[in-house]
Rosetta silent file (secondary structure, phi, psi, omega in degrees, C-alpha in Angstrom):
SEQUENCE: XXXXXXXXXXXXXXXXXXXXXXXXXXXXXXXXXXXXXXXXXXXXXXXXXXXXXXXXXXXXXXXXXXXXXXXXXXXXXXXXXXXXXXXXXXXXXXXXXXXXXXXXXXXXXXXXXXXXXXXXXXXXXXXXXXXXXXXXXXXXXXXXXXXXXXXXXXXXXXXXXXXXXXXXXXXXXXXXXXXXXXXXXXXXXXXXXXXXXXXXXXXXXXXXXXXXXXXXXXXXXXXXXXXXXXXXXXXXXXXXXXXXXXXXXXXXXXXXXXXXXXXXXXXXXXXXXXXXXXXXXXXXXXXXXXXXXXXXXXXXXXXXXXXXXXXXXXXX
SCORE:     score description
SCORE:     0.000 S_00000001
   1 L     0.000  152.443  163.842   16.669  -10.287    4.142 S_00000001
   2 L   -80.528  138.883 -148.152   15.287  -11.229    0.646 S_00000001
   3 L  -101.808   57.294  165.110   16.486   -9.436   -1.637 S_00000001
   4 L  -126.836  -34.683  176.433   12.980   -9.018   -3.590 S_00000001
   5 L  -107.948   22.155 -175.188   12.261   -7.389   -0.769 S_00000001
   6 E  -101.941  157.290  178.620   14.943   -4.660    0.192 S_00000001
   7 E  -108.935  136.401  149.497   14.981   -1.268   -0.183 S_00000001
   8 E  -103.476  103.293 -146.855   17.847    0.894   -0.313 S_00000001
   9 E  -122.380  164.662 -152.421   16.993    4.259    1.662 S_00000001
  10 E  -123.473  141.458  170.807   18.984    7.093    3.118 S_00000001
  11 E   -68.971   97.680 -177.964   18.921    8.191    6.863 S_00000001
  12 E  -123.419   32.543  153.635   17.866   11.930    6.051 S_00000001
  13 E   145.761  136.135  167.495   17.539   13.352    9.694 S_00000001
  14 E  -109.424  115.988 -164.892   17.473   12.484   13.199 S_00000001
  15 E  -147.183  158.090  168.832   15.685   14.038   15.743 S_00000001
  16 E  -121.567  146.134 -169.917   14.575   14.102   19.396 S_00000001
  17 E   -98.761  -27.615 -173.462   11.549   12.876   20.454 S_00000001
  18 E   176.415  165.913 -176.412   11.783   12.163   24.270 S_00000001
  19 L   -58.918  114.903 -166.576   15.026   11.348   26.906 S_00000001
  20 L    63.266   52.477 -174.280   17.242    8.579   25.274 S_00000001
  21 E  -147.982  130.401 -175.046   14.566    8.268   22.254 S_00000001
  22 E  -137.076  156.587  178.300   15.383    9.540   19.304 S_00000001
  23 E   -96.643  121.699  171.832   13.277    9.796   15.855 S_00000001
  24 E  -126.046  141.705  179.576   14.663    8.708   12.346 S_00000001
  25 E   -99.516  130.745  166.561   13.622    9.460    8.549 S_00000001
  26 E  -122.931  152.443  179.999   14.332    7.409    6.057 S_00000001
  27 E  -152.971  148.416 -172.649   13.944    8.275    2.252 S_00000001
  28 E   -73.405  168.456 -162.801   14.799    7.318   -0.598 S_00000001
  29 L   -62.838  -39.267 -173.810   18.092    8.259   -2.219 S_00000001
  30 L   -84.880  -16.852 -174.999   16.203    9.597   -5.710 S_00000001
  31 L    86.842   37.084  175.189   13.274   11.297   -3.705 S_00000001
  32 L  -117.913  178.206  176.674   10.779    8.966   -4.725 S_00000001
  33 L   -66.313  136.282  179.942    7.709    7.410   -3.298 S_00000001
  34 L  -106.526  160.795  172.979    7.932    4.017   -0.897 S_00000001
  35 L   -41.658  144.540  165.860    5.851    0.758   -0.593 S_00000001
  36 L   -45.471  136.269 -173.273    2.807    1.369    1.318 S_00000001
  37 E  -126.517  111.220  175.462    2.867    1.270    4.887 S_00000001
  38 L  -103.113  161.274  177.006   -0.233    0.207    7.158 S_00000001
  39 L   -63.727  152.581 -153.870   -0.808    1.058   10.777 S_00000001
  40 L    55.016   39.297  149.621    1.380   -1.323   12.969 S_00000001
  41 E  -108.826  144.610 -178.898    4.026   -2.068   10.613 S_00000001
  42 E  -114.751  147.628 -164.164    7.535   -2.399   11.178 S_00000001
  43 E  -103.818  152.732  161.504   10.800   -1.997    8.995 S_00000001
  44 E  -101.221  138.585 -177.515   13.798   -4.542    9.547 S_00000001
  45 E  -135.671  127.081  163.410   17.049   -2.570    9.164 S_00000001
  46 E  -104.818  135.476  175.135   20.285   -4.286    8.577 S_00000001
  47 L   -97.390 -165.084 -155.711   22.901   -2.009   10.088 S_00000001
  48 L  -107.861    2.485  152.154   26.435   -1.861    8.910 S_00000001
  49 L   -81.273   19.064  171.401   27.437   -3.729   11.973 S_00000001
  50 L    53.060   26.455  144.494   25.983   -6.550   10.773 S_00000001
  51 L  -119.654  148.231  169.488   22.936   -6.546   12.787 S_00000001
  52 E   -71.557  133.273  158.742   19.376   -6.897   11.848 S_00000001
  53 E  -137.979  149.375  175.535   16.577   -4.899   13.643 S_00000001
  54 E  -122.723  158.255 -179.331   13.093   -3.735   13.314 S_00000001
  55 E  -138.757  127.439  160.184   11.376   -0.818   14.583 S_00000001
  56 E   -61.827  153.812 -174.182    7.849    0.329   14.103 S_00000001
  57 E   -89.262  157.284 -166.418    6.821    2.981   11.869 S_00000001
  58 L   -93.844  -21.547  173.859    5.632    6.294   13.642 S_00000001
  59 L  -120.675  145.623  163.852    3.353    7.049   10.157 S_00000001
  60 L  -133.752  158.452 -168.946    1.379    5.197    7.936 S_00000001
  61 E   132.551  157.388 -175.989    0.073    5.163    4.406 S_00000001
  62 L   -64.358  132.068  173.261    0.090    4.794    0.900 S_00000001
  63 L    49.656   50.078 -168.605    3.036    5.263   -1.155 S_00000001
  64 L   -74.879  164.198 -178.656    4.799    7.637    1.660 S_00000001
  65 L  -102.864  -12.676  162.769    7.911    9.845    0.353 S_00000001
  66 L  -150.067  168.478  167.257    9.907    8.782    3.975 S_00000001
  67 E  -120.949  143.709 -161.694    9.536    6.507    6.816 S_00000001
  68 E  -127.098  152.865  169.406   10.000    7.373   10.162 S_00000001
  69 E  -145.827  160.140  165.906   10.749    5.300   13.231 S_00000001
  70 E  -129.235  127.165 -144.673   11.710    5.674   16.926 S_00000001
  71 E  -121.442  105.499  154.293   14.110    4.166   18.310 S_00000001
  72 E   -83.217  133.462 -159.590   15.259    4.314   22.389 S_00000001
  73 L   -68.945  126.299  152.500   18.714    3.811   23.354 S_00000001
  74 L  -143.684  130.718  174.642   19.354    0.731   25.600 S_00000001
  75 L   -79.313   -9.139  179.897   22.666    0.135   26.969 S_00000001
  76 L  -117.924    8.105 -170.562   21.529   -3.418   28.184 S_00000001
  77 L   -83.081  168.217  178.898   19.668   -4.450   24.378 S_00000001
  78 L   -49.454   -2.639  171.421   21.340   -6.710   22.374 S_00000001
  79 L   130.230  -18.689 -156.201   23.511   -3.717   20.389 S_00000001
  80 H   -83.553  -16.881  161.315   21.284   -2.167   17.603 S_00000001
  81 H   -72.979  -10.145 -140.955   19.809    1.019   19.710 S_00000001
  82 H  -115.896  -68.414  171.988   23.074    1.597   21.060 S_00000001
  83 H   -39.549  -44.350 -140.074   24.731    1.265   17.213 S_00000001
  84 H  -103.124  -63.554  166.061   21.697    3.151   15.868 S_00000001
  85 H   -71.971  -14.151 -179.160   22.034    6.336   18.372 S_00000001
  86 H   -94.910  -31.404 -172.862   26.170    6.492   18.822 S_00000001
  87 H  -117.647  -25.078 -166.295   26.962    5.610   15.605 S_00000001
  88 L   -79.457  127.045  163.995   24.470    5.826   12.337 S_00000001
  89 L  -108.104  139.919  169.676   25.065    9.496   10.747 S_00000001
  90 L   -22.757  148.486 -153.453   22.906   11.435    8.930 S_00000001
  91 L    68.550  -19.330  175.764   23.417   10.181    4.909 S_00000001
  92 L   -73.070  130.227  167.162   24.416    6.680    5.499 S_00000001
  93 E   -80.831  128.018 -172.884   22.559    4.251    3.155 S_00000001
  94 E   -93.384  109.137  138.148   20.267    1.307    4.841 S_00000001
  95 E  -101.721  127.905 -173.610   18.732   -1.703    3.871 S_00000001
  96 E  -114.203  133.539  179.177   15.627   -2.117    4.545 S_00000001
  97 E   -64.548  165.674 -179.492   12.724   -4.427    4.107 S_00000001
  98 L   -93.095 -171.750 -164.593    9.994   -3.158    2.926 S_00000001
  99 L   -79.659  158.938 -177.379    7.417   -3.001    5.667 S_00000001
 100 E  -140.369  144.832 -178.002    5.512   -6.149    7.379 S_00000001
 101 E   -96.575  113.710  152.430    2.866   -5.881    9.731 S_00000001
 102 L  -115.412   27.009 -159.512    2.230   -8.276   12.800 S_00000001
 103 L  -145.642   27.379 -176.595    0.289   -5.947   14.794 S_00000001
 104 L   -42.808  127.936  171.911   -2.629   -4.956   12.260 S_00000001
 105 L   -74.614  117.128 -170.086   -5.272   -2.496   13.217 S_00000001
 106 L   -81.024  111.761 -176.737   -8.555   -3.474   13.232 S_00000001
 107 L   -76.982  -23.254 -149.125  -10.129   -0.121   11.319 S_00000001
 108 L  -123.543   35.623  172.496  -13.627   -0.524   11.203 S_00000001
 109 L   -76.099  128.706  175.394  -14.090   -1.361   15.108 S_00000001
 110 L   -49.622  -50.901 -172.091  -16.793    0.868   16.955 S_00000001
 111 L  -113.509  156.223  162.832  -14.679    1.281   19.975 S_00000001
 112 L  -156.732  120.332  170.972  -10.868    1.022   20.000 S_00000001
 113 E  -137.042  155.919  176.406   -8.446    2.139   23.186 S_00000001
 114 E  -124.284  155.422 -173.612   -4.791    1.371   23.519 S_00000001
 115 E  -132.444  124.995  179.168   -2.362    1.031   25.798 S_00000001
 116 E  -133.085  135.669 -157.595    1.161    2.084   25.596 S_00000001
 117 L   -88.615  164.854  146.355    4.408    1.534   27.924 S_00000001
 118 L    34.113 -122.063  175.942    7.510    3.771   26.945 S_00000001
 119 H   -69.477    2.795 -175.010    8.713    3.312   23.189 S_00000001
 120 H   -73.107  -33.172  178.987    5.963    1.173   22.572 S_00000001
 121 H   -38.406  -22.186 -165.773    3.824    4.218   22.141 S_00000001
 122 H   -82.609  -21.628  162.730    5.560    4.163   17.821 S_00000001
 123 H  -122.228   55.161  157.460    3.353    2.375   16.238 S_00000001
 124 H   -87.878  -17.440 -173.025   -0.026    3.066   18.357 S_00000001
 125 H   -54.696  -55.386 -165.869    1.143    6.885   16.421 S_00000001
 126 H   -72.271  -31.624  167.948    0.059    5.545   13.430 S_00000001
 127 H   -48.995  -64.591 -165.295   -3.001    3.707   14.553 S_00000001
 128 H   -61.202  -43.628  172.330   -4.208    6.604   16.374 S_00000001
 129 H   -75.618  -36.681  174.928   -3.828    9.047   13.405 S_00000001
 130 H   -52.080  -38.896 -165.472   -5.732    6.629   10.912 S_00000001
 131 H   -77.913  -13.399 -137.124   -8.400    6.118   13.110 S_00000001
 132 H   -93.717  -52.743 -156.191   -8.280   10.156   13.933 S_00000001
 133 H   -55.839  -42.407 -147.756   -8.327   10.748    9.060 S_00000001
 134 L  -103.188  -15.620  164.689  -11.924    7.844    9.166 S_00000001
 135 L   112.255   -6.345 -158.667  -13.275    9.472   11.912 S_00000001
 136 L   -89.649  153.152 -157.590  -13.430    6.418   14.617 S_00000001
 137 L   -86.246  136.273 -171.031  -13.900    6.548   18.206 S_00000001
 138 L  -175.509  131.961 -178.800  -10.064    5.908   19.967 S_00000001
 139 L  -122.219   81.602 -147.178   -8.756    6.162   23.343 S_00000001
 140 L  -107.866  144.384 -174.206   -5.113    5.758   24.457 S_00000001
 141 E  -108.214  135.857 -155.407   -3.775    5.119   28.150 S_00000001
 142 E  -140.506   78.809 -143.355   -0.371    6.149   27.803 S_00000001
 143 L   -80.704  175.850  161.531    2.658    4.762   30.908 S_00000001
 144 L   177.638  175.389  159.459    5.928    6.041   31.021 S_00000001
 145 L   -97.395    1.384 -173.984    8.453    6.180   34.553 S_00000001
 146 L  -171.803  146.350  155.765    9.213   10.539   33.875 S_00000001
 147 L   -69.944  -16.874 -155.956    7.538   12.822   31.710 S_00000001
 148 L   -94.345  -27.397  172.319   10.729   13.417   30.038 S_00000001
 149 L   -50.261  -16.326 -170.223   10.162   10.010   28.743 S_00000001
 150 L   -90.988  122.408 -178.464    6.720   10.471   26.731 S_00000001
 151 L  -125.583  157.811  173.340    7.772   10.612   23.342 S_00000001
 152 L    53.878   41.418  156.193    5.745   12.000   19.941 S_00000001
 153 L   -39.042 -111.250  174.050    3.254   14.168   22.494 S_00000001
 154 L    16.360  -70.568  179.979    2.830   17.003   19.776 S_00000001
 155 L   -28.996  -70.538 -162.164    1.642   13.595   17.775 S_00000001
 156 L   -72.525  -57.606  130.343   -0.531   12.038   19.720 S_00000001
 157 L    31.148  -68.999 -173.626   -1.926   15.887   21.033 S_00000001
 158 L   -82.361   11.632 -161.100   -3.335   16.406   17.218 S_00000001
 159 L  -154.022   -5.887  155.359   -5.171   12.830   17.412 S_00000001
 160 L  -164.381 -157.874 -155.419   -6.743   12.171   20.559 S_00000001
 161 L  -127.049   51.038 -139.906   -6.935   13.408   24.153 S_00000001
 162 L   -68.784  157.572  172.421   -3.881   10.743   25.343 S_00000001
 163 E  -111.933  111.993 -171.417   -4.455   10.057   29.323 S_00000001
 164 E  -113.675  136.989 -167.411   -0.793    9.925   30.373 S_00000001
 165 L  -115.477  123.153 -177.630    0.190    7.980   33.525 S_00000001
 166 L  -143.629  108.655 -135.846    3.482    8.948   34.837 S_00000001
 167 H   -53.818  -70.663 -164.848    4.928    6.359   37.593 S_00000001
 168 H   -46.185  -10.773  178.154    7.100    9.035   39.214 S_00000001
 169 H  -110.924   24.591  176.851    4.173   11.449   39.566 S_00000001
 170 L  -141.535   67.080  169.658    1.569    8.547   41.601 S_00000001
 171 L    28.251   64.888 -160.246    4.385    7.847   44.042 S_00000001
 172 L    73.000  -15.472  164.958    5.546    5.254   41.884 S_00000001
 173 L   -22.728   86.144 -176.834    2.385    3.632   40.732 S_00000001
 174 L   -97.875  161.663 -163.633    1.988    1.874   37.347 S_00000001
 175 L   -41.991  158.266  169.493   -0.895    2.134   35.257 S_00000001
 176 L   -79.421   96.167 -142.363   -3.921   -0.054   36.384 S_00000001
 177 L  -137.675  -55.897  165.219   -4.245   -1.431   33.370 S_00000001
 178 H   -47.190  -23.339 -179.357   -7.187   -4.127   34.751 S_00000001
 179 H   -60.694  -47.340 -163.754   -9.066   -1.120   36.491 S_00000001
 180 H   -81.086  -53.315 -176.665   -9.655    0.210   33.508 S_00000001
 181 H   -62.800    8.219  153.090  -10.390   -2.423   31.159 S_00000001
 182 L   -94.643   12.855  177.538  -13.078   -3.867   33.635 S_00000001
 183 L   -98.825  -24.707 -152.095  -15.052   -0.462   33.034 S_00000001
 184 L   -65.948  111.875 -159.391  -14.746   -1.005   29.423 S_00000001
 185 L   -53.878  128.248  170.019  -18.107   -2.374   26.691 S_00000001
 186 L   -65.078   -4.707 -176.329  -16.983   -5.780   25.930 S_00000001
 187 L  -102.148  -10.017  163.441  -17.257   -5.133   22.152 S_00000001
 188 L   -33.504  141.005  141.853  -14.045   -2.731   22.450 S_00000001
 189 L   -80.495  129.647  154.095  -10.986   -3.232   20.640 S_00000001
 190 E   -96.357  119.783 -162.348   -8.172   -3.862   22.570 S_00000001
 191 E  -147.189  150.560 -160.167   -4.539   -3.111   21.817 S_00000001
 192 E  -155.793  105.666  157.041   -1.200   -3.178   23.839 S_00000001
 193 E  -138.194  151.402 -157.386    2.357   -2.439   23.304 S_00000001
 194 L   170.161  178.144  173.906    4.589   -1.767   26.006 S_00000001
 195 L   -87.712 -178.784 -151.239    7.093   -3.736   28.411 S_00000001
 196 H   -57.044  -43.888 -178.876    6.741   -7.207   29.867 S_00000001
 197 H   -95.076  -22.349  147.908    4.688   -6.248   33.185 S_00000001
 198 H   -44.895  -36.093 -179.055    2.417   -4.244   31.230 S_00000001
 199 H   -80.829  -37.893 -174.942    1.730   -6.857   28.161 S_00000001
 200 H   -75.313   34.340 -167.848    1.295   -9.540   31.825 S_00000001
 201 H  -138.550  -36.656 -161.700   -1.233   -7.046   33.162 S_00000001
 202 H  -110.008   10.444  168.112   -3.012   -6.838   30.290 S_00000001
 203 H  -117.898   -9.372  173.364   -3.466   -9.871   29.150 S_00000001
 204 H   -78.564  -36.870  165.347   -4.317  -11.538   32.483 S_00000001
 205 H   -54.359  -60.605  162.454   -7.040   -8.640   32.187 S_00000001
 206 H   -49.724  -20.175 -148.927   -8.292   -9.576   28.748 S_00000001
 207 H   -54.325  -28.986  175.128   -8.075  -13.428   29.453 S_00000001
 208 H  -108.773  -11.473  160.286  -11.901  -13.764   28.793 S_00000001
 209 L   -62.864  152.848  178.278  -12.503  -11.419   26.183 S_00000001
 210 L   -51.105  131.683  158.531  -12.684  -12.551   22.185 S_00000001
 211 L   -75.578   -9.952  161.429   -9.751  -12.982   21.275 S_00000001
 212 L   -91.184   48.517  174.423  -10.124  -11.373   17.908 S_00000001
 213 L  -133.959  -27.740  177.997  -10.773   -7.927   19.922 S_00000001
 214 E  -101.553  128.741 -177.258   -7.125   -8.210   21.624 S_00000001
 215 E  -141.350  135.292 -147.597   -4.219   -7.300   19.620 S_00000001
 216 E  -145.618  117.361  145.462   -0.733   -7.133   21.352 S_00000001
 217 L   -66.494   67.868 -158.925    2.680   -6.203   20.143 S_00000001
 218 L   -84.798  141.541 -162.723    5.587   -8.071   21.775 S_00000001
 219 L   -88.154  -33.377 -156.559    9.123   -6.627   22.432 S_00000001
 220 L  -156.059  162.979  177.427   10.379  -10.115   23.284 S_00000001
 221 L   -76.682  123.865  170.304    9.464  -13.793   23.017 S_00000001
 222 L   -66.709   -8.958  174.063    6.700  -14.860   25.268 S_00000001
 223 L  -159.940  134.588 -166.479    8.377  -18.938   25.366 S_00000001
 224 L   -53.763  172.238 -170.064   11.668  -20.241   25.444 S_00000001
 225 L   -96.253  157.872  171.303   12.709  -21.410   22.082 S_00000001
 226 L   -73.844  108.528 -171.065   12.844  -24.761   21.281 S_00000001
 227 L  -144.470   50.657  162.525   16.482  -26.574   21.578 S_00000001
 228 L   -80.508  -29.043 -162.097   15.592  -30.125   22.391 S_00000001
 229 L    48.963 -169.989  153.782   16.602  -31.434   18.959 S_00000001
 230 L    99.873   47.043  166.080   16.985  -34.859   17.689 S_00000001
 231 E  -134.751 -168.758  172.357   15.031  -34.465   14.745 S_00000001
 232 E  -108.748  137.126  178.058   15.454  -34.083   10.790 S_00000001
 233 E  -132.582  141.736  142.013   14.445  -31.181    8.546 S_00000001
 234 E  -110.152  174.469 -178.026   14.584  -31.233    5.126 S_00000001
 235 E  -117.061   87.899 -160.578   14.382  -28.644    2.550 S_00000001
 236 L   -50.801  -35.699 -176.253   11.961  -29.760   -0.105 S_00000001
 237 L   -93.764    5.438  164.871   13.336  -27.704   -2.818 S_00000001
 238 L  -106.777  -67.993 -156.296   16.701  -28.658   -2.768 S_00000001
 239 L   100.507   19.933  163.559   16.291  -32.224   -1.008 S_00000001
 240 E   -80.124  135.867  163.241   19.184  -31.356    1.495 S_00000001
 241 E  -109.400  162.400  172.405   18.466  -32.715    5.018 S_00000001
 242 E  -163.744  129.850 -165.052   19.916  -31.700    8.179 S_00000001
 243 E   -88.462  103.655 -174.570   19.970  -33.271   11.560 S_00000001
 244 E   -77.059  108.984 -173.276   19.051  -30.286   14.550 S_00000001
 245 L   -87.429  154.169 -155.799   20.815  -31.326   17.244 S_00000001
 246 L   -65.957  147.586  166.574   19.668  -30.221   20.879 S_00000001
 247 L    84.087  -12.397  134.642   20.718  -26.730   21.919 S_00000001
 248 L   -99.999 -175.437  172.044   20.065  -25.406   18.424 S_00000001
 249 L  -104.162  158.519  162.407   17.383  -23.540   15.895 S_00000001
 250 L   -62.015  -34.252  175.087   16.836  -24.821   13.062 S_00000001
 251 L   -54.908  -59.425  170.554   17.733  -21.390   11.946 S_00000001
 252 L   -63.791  -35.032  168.511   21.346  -21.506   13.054 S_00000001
 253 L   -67.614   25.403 -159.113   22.173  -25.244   11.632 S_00000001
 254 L  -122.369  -38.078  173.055   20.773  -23.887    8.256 S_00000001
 255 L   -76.059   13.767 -165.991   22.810  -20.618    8.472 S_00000001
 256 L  -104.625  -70.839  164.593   26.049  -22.802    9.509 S_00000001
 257 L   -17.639  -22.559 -171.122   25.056  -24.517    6.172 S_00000001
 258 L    86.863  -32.179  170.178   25.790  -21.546    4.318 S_00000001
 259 L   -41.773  117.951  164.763   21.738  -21.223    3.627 S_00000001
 260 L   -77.662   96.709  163.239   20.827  -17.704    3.207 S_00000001
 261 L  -116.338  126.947  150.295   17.739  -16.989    5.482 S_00000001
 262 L   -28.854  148.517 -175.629   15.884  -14.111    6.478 S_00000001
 263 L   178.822 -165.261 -155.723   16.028  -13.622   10.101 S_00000001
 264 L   145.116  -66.721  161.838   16.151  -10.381   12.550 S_00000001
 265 L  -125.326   -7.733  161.146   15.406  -11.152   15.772 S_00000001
 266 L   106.737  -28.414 -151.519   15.602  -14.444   16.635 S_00000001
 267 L  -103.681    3.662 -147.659   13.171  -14.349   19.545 S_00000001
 268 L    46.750   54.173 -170.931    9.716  -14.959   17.217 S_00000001
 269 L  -139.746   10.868 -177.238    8.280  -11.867   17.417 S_00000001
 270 L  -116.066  -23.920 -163.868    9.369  -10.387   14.038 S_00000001
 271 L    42.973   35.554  170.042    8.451  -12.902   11.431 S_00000001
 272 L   -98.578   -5.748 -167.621   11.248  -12.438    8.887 S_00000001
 273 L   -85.389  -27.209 -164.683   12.178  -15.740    9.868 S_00000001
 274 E   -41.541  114.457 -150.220    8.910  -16.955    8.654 S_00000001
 275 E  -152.082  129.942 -179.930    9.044  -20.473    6.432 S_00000001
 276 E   -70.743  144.039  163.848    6.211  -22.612    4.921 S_00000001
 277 E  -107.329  147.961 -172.565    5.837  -26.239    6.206 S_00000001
 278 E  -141.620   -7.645  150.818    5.067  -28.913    3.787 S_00000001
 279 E   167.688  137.128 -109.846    5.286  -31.742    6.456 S_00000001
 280 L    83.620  173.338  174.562    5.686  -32.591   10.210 S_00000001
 281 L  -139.144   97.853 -175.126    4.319  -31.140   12.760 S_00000001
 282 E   -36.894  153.550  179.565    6.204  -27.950   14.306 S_00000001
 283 E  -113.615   62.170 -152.132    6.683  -26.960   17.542 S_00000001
 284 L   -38.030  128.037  120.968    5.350  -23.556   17.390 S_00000001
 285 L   -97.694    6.993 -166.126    7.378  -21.146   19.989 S_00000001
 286 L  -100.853  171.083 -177.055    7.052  -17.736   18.672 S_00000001
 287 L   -94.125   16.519 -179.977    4.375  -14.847   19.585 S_00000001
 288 L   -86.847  -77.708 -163.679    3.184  -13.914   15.867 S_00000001
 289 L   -52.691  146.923  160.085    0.706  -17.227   14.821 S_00000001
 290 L  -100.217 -152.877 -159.553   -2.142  -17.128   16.461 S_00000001
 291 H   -68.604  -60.587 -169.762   -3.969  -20.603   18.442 S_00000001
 292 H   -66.100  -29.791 -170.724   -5.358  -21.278   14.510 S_00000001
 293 H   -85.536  -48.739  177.222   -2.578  -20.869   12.129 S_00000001
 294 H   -55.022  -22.858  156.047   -0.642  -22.811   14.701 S_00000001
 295 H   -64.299  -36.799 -169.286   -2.666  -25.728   14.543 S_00000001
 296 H   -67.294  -82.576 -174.709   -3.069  -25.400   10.880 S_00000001
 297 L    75.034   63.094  162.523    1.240  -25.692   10.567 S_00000001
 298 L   -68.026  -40.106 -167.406    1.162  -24.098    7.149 S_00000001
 299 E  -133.107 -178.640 -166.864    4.166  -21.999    8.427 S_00000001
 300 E  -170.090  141.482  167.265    6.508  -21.869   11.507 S_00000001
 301 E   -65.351  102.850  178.272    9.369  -19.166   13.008 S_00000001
 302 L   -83.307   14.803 -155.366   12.383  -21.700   12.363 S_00000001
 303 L   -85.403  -46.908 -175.525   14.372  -19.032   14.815 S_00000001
 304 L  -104.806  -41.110 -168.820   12.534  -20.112   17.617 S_00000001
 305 L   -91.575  151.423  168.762   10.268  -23.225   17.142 S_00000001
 306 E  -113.756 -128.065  169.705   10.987  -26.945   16.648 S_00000001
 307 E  -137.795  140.849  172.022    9.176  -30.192   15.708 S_00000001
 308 L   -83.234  -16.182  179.095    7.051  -32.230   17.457 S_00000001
 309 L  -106.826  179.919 -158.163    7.864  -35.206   14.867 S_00000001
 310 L   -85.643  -21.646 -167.390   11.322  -36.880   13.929 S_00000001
 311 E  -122.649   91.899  162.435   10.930  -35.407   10.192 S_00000001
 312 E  -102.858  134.907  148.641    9.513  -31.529    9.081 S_00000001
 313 E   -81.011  111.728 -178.325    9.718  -30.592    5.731 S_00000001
 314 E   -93.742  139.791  115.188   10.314  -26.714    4.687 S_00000001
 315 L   -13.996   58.408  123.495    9.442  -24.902    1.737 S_00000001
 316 L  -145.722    0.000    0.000   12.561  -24.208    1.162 S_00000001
């Protein structure tokens, strides 16, 4: 993480929210007010196992006195739910980024409905109450595989009227997710976080709508990363080059290097990774840019993406 941009904030209670999902506040150590938080932003946490993760926030808003996130346990993720529910105790101090958004709510939309699989429901929380404080029309389809699974009811409960689909109670069923959105006014806002055959459901559904009406949160990278190599990057503000050889990121020779980068999850779907280009032309893999910035190739994921030319030059 950059350290312009960390926080150091205290774990001040743990609680549960739904079966292997648990909710945590963080605040600061003096009891003061934190950076501003908008709906659909997520904190990066380095834990004291020495991995980074981010989790969306469950609240949003200016200057909040804690941030809250939810978190589910998986026994097959890469370690940090598993670290995060067995091991982090109440009191332990975090660093944290402050928050970044890649999943921004469009506020001033007539219609807005969302759709949310399992933990994905944390930051539609936050959506859903902002839209609930301005007054705006919002509708959430809500999946899960058990009821015991539907986490921050009570939440959603005070902020709409969620329509909860629960596989085990339609003989197995999962949400419809095209049924509905072919009933839907085409000038809707559309928004989706959830797992893998939900975000493929719902974007095969959307395929002809504007795309600045669909806005999608992804738990994982939508395209393998780029490990072809055999090109050169330099680093414009030092003038150090380094030659990426196939079956790495650019991100890993540069942290082999000793280069101190931001980074988190690796997959391009976090943007802490995020690095201005100044010349080449990148080989965009990650799910953040959209169709325009990636053409533009002001910036690039170096976690996941490579170069389509022999030379890129980073900002850094």
């Amino acid at each position: 993480m950059n350290q312009s941009d960390l926080l150091h904030l205290r774990l001040s209670a743990i609680r549960y929210v739904a079966r292997d999902t648990h909710a945590f506040e963080l605040t600061s150590p003096d009891g003061g007010r934190l950076p501003d938080a908008a709906p659909g932003a997520h904190l990066t946490l380095s834990l004291p196992n020495g991995l980074s993760r981010q989790y969306s926030l469950v609240h949003a808003g200016p200057a909040p006195l804690r941030y809250e996130i939810g978190v589910k346990r998986d026994p097959v993720s890469r370690g940090g739910s598993v670290y995060m529910h067995d091991e982090l105790r109440v009191g332990t101090i975090l660093p944290v980024a402050v928050p970044r958004n890649n999943f921004p709510l469009q506020e001033d939309a007539a219609r807005n409905v969302f759709f949310a699989g399992g933990i994905g429901i944390t930051p539609i929380v936050a959506m859903l109450e902002h839209l609930a404080g301005l007054g705006r029309d919002r509708m959430l389809y809500y999946a899960c595989r058990a009821r015991e699974d539907a986490a921050f009811l009570p939440e959603l409960r005070g902020v709409c009227t969620p329509h909860l689909h629960i596989d085990q109670e339609q003989q197995g069923r999962v949400l419809d997710v095209a049924a509905i959105i072919s009933q839907l006014p085409r000038d809707t806002h559309l928004y989706c976080c959830g797992p893998g055959p939900m975000l493929a459901a719902f974007e095969a559904a959307t395929a002809a709508w504007p795309r600045r009406q669909i806005h999608i949160e992804y738990f994982s990278a939508k395209e393998e990363p780029s490990k072809g190599g055999g090109f050169t990057v330099e680093l414009a503000r030092s003038g150090l080059e380094f030659q990426i050889p196939a079956g790495q990121s650019i991100l890993q020779v540069l942290r082999a290097a000793g280069i101190d980068i931001a980074s988190s999850c690796e997959e391009g779907v976090c943007a802490a990774c995020e690095t201005g280009v100044l010349g080449g032309v990148p080989d965009h893999r990650d799910s953040i840019l959209s169709a325009a910035e990636k053409a533009a190739n002001q910036t690039m994921m170096i976690c996941c993406s490579g170069s389509k030319t022999e030379r890129l030059v980073l900002d850094l």
